[in-house]
N, C-alpha and C positions, 0 to 999 in steps of 0.2 A: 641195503637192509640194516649194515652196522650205525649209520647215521640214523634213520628211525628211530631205531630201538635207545638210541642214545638219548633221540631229542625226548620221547614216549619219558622216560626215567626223570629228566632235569623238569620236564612237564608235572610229573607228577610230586617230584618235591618242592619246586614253586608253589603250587596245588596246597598241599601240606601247608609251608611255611605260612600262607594268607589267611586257610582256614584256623589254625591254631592261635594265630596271631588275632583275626576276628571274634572269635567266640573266646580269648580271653577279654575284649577289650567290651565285647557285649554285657560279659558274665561280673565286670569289675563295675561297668556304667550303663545297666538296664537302658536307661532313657534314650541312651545314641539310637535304639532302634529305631522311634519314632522319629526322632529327628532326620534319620536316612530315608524313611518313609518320605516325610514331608518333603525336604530339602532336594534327595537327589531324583526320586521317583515322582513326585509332585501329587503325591495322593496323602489322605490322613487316616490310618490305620490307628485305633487302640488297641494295644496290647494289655492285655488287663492281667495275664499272669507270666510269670519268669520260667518256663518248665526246658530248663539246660541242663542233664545230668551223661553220665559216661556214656549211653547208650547212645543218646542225638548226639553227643560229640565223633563216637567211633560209627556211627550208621551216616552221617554229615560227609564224614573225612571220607569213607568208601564210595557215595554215591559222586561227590564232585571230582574228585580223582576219576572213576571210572568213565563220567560223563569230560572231560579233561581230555583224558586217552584219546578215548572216541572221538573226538572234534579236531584232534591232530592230528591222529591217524590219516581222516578224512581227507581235512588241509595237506597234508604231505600227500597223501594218493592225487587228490585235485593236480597239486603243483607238479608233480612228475608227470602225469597223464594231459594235461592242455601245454599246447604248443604257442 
């Protein structure tokens, strides 16, 4: 359980470190959206306004951490549980 809880922790500030790091780099250069649209996802989305303020950054940062967790957790239960 001490390996869990350890991996759960570095999980969640990798987590951190990507989101922070993207919604600066969103917030500095609006347009990369669309172009991540285009480029990596293969679709063409307009974004018509910029609505990035504390609250999507600290309600952002909460849901992918906890969605993070959950998906290791899982992954770790899988791995210990199949033979």
């Amino acid at each position: 359980m001490h390996n869990l809880n350890h991996l759960l922790k570095v999980t969640m500030a990798w987590t951190t470190i990507a989101y922070v790091i993207c919604f600066v780099v969103v917030l500095i250069f609006p347009s990369i959206r669309e172009l991540f649209f285009q480029y990596a996802l293969h679709t063409s989305i307009t974004i018509k306004n910029l609505d990035m303020n504390i609250g999507n950054f600290i309600s952002g940062l909460i849901i992918w951490n906890v969605l993070d967790v959950v998906f290791v957790w899982l992954f770790a239960s899988l791995y210990k549980s199949i033979k």
